[in-house]
C-alpha positions in Angstrom: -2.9 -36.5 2.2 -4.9 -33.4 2.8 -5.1 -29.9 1.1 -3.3 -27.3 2.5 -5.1 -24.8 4.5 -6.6 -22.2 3.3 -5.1 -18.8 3.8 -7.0 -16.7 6.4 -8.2 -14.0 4.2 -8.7 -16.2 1.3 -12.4 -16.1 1.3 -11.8 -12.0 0.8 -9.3 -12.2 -2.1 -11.9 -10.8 -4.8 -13.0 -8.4 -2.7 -9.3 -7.6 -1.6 -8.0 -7.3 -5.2 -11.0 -5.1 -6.4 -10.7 -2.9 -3.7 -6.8 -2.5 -4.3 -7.6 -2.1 -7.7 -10.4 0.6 -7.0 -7.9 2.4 -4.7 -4.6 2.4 -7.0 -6.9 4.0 -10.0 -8.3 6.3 -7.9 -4.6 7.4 -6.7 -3.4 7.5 -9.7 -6.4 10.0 -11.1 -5.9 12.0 -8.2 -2.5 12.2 -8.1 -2.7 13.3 -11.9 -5.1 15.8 -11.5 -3.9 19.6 -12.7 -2.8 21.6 -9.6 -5.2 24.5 -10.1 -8.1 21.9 -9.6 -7.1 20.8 -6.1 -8.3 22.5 -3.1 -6.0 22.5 -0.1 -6.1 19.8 2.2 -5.2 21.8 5.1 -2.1 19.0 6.3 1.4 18.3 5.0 1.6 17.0 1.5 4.3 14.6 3.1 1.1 13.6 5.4 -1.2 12.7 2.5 1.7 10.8 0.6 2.8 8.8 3.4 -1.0 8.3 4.7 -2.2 7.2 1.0 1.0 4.8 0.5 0.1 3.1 4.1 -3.1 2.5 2.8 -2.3 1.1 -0.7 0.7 -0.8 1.5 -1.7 -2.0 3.0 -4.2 -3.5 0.6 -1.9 -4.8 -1.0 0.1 -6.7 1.4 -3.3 -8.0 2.4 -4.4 -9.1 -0.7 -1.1 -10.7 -1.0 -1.7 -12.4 1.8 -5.4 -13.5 1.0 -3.7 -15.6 -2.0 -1.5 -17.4 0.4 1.9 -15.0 -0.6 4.3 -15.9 2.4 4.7 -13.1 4.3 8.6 -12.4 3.6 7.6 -12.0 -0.1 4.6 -10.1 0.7 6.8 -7.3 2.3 9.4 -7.3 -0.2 6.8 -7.0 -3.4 5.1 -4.4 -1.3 8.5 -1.9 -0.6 9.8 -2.5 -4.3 6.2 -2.7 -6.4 5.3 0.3 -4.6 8.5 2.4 -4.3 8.8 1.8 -8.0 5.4 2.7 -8.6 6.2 5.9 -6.3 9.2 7.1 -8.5 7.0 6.6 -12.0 3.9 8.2 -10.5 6.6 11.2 -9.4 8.0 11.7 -13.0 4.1 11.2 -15.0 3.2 14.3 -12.8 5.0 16.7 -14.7 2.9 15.8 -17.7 0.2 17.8 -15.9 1.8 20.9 -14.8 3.0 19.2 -11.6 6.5 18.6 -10.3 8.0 15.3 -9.1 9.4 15.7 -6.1 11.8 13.1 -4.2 10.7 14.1 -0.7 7.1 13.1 -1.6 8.6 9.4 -2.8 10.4 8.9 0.1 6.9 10.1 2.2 5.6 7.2 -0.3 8.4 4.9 0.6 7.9 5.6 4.4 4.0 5.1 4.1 4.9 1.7 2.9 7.4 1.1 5.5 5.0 1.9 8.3 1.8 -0.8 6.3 4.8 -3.7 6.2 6.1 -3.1 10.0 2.1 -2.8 11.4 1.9 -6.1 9.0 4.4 -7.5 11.3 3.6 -6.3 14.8 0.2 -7.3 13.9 1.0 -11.2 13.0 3.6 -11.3 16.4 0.8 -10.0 18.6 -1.8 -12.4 16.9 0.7 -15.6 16.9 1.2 -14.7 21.2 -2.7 -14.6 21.6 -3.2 -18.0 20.0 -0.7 -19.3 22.1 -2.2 -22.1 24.6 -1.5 -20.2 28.4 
């Protein structure tokens, strides 16, 4: 009896978990910086939430994947680690003169939405192109 296959980005998973790691400190700092000390971005702040939540989404549903996490369970620990995440990152913001804000969690929320659904359109279009013709 053989070993089961490796996932396909298991040769990344280091890399894959240090980066997510790298990226969720570094939101966290930034998103706990005083508001005086942040220069306008020139966008939405809905745009930046929903922008930086697809992107930790989205290392994190692919390091999730790189340790073999079936996708199912990879979405769902993505929408409730996050959106939980999301709510407590809301309410430690008022510890530096910022306010929480539940239009900004639910632009967190939708930035996660949009990482699991390009996830999924992603694996359907990949699964048709291996198909033999």
């Amino acid at each position: 009896m053989s070993a089961a296959a490796p996932p396909p980005l298991g040769r990344y998973r280091r890399w894959l978990l240090g980066l997510l790691v790298i990226v969720w400190l570094s939101a966290f700092i930034a998103t706990h910086i005083p508001p005086a000390s942040i220069p306008r971005a020139g966008v939405g702040d809905w745009v930046l939430h929903t922008l930086g939540y697809f992107v930790l989404g989205s290392l994190l549903l692919a390091t999730a994947a790189a340790y073999g996490l079936p996708a199912r369970r990879r979405a769902l620990l993505a929408l409730v680690l996050l959106a939980a995440y999301g709510a407590m990152d809301e309410v430690t913001q008022e510890l530096v003169s910022r306010h929480a804000s539940v239009w900004d969690w639910a632009s967190d929320v939708l930035g996660v939405l949009l990482a699991v659904a390009a996830w999924h359109v992603a694996a359907v279009a990949l699964k048709a192109f291996q198909r033999p013709a």
